[in-house]
C-alpha positions in Angstrom: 38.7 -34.8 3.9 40.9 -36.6 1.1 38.0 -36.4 -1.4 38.2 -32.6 -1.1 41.9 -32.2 -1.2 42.0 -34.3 -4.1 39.4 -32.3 -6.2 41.0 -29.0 -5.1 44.3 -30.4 -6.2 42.4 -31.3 -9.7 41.0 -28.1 -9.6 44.0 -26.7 -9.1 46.0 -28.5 -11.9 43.2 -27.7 -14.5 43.7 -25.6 -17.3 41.6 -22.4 -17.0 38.8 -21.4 -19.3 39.7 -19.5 -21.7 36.4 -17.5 -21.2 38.5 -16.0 -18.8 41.6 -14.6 -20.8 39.5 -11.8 -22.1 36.9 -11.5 -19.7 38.8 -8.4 -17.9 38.5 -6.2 -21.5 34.7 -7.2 -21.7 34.2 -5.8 -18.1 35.8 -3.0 -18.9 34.4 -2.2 -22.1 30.9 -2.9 -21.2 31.8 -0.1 -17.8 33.0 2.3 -20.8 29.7 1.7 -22.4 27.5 2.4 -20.2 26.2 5.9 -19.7 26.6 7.4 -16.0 23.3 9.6 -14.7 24.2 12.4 -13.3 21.7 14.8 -11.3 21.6 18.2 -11.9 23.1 21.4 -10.2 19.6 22.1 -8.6 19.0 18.2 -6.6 22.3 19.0 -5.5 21.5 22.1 -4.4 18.0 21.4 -2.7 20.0 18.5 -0.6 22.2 21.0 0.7 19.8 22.9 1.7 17.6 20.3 3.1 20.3 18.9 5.2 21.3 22.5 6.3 17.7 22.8 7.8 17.5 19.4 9.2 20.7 20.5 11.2 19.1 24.2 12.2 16.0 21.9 13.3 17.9 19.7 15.0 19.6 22.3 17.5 17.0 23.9 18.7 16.4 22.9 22.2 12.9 21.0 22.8 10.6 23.0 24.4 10.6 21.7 28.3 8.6 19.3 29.2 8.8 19.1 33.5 11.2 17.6 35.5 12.3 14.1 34.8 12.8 11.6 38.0 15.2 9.7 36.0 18.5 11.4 36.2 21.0 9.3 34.8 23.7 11.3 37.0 22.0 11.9 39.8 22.7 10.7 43.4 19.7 8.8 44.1 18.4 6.9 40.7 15.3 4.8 40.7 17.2 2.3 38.3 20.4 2.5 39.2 21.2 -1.2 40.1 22.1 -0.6 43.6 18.7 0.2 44.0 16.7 -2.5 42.0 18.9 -5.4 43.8 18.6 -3.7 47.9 15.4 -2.3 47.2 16.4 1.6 48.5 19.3 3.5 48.5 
């Protein structure tokens, strides 16, 4: 562990590069420089709409199906752990 404290110390006590003085203004300018896409008022539009359907979609009730044995709330579950570990309620 002395080995690394003493070349973080060094590393510490080192001048910095002086890459580094201006490298926040060629960030910057390089952001600045760089033209921004932008999507039109229509893909904005047709994701609205897409996600407004997905939603209508979504809450309509699934047509039924039967009765389920597995009722998560009921008073006698086939997997309720009571019932795996005893064998039957």
């Amino acid at each position: 562990m002395d080995d690394l404290d003493e070349l973080l110390g060094k590393l510490a006590r080192a001048p910095a590069p002086a890459a580094l003085e201006s490298m926040e203004e060629r960030v910057l300018a390089r952001l600045r420089s760089t033209p921004v896409a932008r999507a039109g008022f229509g893909v904005g539009a047709a994701t609205a709409v897409a996600a407004l359907l997905m939603g209508v979609a979504g809450s309509v009730p699934a047509a039924a199906s039967g009765t389920s044995s597995l009722s998560p709330l009921g008073p006698t579950s086939p997997l309720a752990p009571s019932t795996l570990l005893v064998g039957a309620p």
